[in-house]
Residue, then its C-alpha position, 0 to 999 in steps of 0.5 A: x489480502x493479508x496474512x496473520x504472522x504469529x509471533x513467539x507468546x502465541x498471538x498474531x499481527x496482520x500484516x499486507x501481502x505485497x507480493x503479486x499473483x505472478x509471483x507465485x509461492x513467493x511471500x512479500x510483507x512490508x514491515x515498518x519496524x518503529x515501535x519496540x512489538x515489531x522490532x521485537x518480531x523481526x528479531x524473532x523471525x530472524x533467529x527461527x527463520x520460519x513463521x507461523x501464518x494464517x491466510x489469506x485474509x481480505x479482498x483486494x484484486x482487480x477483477x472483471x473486465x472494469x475499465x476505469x482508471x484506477x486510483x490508489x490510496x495508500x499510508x505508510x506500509x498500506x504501499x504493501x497492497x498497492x504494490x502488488x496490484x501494480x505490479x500486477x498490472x504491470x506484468x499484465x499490460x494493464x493500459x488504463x492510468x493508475x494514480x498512485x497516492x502515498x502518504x506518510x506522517x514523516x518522510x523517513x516512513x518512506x521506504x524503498x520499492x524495489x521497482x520504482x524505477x520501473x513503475x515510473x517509466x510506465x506511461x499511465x502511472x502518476x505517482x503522488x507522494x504526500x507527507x502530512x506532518x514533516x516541515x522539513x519535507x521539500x515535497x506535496x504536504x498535507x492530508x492524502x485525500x485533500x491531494x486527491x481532491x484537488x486533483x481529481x475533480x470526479x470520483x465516479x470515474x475512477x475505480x478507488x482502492x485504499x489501504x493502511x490503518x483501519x482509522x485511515x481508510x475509513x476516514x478517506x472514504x468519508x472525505x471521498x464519498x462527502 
């Protein structure tokens, strides 16, 4: 799901819930605040301290009764999505293994979750951390569907959410179906 937060000219910018069903009325974004527009909106938020909002937008949920492992995809702030149905997994017992794949350009695009810590002492969690253009990162580089390949040899067995820049999920599901 996402919301369209409108900013102070009028116009609105999308942005992911990373909130979780449990958590009722409560509204978590994750907003990466790198170019001069976004900056300019935090700033904005912060000195009215409301915003204008218009939603939900999307289908992103588990729903029925699918029992398959699930597989996450996400670039950059497209975590927002990822995160809250992990952490609606996590609050509801949810047992099947979750692959949870994470790109970034850049390591700095990498930002703190505030339950990481949780989510890792969760058995059936795998978490993959992937830059693809940082020659200094010490971690997996490289493009999130080439990591997701190589590990994972069957799709078909897995039930596959992707989220980030429009350019990014369609180009991930044509690597993956091909």
């Amino acid at each position: 799901q996402h919301v369209l937060l409108q900013r102070e000219d009028g116009s609105v910018s999308a942005f992911s819930i990373a909130s979780a069903p449990q958590q009722g009325r409560e509204l978590e974004l994750h907003i990466l605040a790198r170019d001069s527009a976004t900056v300019d909106l935090l700033k904005y938020l912060q000195k009215e301290r409301m915003a204008q909002i218009q939603m939900p937008f999307g289908d992103v949920h588990l729903a029925g009764a699918d029992e398959r492992p699930l597989l996450l995809i996400a670039a950059g702030t497209g975590m927002a999505q990822m995160h809250s149905l992990i952490e609606y997994c996590r609050a509801t017992g949810f047992s099947q293994p979750i692959h949870v794949y994470w790109g970034a350009r850049v390591a700095d695009d990498f930002y703190t979750l505030k339950n990481l810590e949780h989510w890792l002492a969760m058995p059936q969690l795998h978490f993959h951390q992937i830059v693809s253009e940082d020659s200094g990162w010490q971690g997996r580089a490289g493009l999130l569907y080439e990591a997701v390949c190589s590990d994972i040899k069957n799709l078909t067995d897995y039930r596959v959410m992707v989220s980030g820049s429009p350019a990014m999920v369609y180009g991930t599901f044509d690597a993956l179906v091909a």
